[in-house]
N, CA, C and O atoms as CSV, one atom per row, in Angstrom:
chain,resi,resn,atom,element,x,y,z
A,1,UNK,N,N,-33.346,42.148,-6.330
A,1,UNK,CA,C,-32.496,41.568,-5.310
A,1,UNK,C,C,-33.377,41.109,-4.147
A,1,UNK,O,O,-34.116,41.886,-3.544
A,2,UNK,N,N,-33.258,39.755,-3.849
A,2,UNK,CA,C,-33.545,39.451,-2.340
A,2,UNK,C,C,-33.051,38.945,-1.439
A,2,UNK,O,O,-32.610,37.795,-1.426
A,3,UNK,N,N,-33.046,39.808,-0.445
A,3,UNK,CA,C,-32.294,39.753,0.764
A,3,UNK,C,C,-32.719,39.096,1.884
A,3,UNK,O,O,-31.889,38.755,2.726
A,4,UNK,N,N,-34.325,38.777,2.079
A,4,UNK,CA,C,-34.702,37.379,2.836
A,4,UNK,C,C,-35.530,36.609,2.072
A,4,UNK,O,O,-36.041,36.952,1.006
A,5,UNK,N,N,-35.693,35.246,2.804
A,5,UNK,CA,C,-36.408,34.258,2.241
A,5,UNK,C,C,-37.569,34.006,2.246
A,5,UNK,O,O,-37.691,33.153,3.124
A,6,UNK,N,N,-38.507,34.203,1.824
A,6,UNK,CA,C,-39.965,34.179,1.829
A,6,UNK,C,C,-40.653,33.203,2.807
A,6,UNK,O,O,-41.634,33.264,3.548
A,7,UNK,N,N,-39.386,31.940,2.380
A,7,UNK,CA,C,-39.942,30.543,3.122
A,7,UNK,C,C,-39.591,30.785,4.348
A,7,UNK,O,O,-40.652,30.856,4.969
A,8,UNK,N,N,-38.529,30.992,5.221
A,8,UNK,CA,C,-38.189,30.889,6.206
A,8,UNK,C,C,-37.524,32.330,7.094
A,8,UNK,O,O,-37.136,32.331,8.262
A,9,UNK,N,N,-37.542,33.371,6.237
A,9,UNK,CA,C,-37.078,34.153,6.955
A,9,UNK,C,C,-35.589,34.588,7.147
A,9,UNK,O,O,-35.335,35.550,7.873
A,10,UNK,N,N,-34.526,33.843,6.460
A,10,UNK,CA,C,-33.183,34.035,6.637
A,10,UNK,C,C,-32.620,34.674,5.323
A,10,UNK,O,O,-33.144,34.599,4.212
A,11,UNK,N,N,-31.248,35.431,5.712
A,11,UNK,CA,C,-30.674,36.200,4.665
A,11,UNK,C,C,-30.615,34.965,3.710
A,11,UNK,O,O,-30.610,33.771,4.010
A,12,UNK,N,N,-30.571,35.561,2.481
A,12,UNK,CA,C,-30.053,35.352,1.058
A,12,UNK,C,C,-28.706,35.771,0.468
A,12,UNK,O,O,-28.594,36.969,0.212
A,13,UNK,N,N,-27.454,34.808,0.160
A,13,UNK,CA,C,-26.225,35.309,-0.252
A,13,UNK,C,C,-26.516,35.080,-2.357
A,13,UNK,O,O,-27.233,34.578,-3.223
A,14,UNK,N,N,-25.911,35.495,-2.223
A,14,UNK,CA,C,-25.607,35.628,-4.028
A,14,UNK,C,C,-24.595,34.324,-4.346
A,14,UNK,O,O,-23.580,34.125,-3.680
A,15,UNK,N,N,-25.023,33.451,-5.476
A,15,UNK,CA,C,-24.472,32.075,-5.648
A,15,UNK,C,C,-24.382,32.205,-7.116
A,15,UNK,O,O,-24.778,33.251,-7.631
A,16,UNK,N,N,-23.861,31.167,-7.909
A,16,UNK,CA,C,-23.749,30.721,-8.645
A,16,UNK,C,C,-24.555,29.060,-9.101
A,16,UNK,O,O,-23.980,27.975,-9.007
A,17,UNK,N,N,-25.479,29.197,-9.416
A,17,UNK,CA,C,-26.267,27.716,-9.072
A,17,UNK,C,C,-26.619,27.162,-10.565
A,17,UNK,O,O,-26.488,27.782,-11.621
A,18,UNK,N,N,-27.063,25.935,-10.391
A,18,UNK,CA,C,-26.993,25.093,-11.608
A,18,UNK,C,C,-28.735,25.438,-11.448
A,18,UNK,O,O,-29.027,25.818,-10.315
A,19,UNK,N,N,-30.051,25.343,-12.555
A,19,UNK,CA,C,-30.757,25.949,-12.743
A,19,UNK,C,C,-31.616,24.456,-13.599
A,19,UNK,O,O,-31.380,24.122,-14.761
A,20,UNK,N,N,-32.621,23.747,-12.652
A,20,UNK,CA,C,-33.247,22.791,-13.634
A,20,UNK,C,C,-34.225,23.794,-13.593
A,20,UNK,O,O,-34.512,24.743,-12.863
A,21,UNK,N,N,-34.892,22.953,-15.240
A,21,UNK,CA,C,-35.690,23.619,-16.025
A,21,UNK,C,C,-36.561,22.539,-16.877
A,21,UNK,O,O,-35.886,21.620,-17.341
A,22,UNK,N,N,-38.043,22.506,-17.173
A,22,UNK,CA,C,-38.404,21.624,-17.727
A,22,UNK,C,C,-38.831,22.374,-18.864
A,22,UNK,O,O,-39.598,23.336,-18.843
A,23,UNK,N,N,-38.080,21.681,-20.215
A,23,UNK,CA,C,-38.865,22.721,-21.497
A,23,UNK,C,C,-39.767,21.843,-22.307
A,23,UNK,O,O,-39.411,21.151,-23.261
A,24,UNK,N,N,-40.996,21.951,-21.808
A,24,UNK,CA,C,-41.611,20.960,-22.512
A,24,UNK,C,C,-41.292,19.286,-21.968
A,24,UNK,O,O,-41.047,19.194,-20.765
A,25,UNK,N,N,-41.286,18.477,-22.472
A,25,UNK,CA,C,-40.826,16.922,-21.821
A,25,UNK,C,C,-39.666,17.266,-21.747
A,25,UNK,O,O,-39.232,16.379,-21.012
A,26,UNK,N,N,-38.946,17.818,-21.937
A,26,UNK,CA,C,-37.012,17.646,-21.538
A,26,UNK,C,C,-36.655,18.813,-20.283
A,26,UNK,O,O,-36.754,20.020,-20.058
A,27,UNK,N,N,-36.110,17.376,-19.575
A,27,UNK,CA,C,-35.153,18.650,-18.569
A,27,UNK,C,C,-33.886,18.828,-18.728
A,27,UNK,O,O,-33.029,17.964,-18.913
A,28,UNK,N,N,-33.720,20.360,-18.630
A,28,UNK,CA,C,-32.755,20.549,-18.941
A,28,UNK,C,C,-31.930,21.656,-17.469
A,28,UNK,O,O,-32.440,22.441,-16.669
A,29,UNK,N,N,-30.767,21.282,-17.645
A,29,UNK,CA,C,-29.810,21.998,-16.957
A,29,UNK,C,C,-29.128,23.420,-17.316
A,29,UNK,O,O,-28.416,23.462,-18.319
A,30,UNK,N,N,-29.303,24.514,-16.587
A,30,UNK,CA,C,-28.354,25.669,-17.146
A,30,UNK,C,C,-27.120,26.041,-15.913
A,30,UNK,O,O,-27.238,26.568,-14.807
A,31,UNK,N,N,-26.361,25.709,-16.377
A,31,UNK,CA,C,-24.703,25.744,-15.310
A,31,UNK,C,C,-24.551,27.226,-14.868
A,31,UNK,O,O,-24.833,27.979,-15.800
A,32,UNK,N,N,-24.249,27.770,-13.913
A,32,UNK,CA,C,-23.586,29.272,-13.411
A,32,UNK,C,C,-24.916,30.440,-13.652
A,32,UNK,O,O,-24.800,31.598,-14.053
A,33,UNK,N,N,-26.096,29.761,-13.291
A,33,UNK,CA,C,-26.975,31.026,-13.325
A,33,UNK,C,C,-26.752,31.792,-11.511
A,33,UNK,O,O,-26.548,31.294,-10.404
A,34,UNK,N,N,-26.910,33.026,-11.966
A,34,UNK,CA,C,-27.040,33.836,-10.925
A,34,UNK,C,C,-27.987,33.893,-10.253
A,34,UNK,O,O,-28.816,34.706,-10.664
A,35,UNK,N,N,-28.365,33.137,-8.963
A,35,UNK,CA,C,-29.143,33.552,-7.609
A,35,UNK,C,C,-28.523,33.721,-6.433
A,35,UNK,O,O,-27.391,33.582,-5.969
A,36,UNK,N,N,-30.263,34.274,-5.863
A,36,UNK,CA,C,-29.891,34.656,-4.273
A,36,UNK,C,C,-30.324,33.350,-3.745
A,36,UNK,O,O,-31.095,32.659,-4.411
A,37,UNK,N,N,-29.862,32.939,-2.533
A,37,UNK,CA,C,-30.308,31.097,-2.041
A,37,UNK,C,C,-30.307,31.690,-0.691
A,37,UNK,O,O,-29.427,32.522,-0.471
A,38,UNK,N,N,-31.017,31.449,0.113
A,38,UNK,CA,C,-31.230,31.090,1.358
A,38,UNK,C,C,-30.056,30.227,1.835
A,38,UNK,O,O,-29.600,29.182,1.372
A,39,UNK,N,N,-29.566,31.241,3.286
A,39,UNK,CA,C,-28.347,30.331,4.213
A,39,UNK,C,C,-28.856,29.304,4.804
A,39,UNK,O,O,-28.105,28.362,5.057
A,40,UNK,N,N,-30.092,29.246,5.124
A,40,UNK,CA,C,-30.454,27.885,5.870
A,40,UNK,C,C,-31.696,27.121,5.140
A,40,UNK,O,O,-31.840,25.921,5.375
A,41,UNK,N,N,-32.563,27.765,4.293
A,41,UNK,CA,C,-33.205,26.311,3.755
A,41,UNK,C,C,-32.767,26.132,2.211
A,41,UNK,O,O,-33.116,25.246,1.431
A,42,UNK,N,N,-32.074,27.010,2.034
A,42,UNK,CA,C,-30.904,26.299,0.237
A,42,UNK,C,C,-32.733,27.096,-0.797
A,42,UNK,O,O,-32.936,26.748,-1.960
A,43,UNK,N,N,-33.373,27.721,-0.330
A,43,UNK,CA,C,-34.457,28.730,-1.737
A,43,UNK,C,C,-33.785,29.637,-2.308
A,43,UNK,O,O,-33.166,30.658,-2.009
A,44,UNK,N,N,-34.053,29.024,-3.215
A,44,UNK,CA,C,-33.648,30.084,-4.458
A,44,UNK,C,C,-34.487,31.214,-4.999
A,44,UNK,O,O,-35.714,31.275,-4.925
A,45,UNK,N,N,-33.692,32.092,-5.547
A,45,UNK,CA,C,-34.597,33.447,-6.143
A,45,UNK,C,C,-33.885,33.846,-7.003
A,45,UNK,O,O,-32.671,33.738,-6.832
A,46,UNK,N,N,-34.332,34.367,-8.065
A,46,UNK,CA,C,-33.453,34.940,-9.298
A,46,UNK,C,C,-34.079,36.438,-9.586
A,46,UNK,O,O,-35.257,36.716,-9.363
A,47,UNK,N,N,-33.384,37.095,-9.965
A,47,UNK,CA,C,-33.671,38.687,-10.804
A,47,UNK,C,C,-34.378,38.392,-11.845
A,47,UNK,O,O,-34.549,37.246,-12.260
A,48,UNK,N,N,-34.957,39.684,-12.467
A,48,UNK,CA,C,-35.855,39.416,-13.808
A,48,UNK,C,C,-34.902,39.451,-14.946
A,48,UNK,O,O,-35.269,39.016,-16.038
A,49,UNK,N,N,-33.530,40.004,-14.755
A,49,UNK,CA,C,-32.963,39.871,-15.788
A,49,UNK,C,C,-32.689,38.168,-16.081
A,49,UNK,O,O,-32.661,37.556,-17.149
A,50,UNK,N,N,-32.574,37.871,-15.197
A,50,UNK,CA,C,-31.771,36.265,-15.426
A,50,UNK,C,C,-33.042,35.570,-15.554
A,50,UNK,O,O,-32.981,34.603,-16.313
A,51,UNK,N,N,-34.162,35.787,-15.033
A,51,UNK,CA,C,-35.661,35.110,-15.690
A,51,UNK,C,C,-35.934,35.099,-16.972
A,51,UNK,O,O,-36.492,34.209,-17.614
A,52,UNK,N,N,-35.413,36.390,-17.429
A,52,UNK,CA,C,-35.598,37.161,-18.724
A,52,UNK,C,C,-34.570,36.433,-20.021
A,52,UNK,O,O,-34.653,36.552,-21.244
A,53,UNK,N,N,-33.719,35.749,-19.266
A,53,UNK,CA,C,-32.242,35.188,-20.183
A,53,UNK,C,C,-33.216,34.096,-20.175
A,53,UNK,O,O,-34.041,34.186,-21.084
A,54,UNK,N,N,-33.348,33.068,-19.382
A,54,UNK,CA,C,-33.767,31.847,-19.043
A,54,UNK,C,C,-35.050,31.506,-20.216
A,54,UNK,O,O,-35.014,30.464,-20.870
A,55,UNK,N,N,-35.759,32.151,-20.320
A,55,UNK,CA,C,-36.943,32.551,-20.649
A,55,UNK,C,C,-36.584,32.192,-22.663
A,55,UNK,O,O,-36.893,31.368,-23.524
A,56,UNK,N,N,-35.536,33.798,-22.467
A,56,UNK,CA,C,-35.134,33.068,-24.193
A,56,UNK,C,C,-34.333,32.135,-24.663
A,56,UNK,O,O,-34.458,31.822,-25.846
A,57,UNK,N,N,-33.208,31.404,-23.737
A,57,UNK,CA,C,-32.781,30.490,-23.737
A,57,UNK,C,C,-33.965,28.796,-24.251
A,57,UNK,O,O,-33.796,27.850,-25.022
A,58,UNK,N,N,-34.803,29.115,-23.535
A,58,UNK,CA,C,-35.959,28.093,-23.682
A,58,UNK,C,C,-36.564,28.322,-24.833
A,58,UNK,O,O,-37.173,27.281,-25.075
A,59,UNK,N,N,-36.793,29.254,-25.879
A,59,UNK,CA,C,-36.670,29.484,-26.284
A,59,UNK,C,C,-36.448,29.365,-27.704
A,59,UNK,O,O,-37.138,29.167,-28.704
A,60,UNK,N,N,-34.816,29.625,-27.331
A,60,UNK,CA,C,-34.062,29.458,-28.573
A,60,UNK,C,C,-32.803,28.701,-28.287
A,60,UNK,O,O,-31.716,29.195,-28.586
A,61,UNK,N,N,-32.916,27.304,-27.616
A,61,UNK,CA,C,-31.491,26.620,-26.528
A,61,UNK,C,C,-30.585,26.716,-27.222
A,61,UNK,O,O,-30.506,26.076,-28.271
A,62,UNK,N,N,-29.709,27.507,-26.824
A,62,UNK,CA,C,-28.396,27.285,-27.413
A,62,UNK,C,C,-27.434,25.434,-27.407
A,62,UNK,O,O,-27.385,24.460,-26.656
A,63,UNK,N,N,-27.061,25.695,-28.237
A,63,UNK,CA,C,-25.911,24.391,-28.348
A,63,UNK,C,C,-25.812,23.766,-26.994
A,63,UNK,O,O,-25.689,24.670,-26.168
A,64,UNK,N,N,-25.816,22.518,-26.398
A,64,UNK,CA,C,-25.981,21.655,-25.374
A,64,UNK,C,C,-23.948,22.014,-24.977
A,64,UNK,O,O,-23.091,22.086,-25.858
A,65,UNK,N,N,-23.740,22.139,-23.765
A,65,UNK,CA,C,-21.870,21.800,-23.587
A,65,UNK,C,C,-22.056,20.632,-23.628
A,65,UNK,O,O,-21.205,20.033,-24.286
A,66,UNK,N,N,-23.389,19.591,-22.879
A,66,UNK,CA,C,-22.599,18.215,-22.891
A,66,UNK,C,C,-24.023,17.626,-22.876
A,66,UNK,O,O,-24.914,18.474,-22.821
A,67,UNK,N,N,-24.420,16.296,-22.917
A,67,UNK,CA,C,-25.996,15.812,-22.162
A,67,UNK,C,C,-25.010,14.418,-21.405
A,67,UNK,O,O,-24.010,13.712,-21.526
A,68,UNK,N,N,-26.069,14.687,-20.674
A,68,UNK,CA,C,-25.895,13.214,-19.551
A,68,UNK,C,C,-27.156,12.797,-19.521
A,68,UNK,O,O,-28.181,13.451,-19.710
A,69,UNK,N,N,-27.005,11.519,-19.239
A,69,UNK,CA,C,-28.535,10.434,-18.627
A,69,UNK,C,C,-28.723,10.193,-17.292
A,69,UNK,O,O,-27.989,9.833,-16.372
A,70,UNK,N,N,-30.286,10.577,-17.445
A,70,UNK,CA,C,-30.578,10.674,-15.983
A,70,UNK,C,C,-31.770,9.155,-15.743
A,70,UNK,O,O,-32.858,9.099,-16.316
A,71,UNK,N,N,-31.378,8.332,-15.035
A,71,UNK,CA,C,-32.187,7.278,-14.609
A,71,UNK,C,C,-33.580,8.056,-13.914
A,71,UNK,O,O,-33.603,9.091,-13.247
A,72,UNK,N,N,-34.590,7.263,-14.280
A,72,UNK,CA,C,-36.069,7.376,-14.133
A,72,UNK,C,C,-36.750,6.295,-13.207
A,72,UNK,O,O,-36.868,5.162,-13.675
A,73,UNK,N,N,-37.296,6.600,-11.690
A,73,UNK,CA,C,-37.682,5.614,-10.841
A,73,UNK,C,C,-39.067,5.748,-10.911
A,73,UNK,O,O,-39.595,6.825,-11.188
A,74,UNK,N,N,-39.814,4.525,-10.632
A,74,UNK,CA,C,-41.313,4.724,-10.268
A,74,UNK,C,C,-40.738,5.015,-8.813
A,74,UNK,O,O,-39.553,4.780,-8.578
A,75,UNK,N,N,-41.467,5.455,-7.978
A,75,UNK,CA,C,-42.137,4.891,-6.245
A,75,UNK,C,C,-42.719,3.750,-5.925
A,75,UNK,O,O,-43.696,3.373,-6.571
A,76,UNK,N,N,-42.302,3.138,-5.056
A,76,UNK,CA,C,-42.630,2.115,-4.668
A,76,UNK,C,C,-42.200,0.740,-5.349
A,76,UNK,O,O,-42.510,-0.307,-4.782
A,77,UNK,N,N,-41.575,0.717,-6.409
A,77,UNK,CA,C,-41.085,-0.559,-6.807
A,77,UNK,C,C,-39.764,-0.784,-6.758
A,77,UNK,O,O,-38.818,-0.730,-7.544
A,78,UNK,N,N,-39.955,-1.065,-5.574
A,78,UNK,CA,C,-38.763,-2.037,-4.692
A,78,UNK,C,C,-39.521,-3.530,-4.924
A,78,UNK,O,O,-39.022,-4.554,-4.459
């Protein structure tokens, strides 16, 4: 459990947060993982159990609920 933020110093509430993840070339999304987030700069922190899920999830990915497409920008080409 953490209760301040490393980065800035402010409590940490317990959330429900969406969780990018790069496995290899694919990113992927995990919906309703459990962290602690910072009230004022939005850092995240997770338990080892939920590192520990994450970890075999990558793993062994379970069945996708859905995929979406995500557009890809260079910088600077405007």
């Amino acid at each position: 459990m953490v209760t301040r933020c490393f980065q800035c110093g402010s409590s940490t509430v317990r959330k429900l947060i969406i969780a990018e993840n790069w496995w290899g070339d694919t990113l992927t999304l995990v919906e309703n993982v459990p962290a602690w987030v910072c009230e004022r700069c939005g850092e995240q922190y997770f338990d080892s159990d939920v590192i520990k899920e994450l970890d075999k999830m990558k793993d062994r990915p379970p069945k996708a609920r859905r995929v979406i497409k995500v557009p890809v920008y260079g910088y600077g080409q405007l």
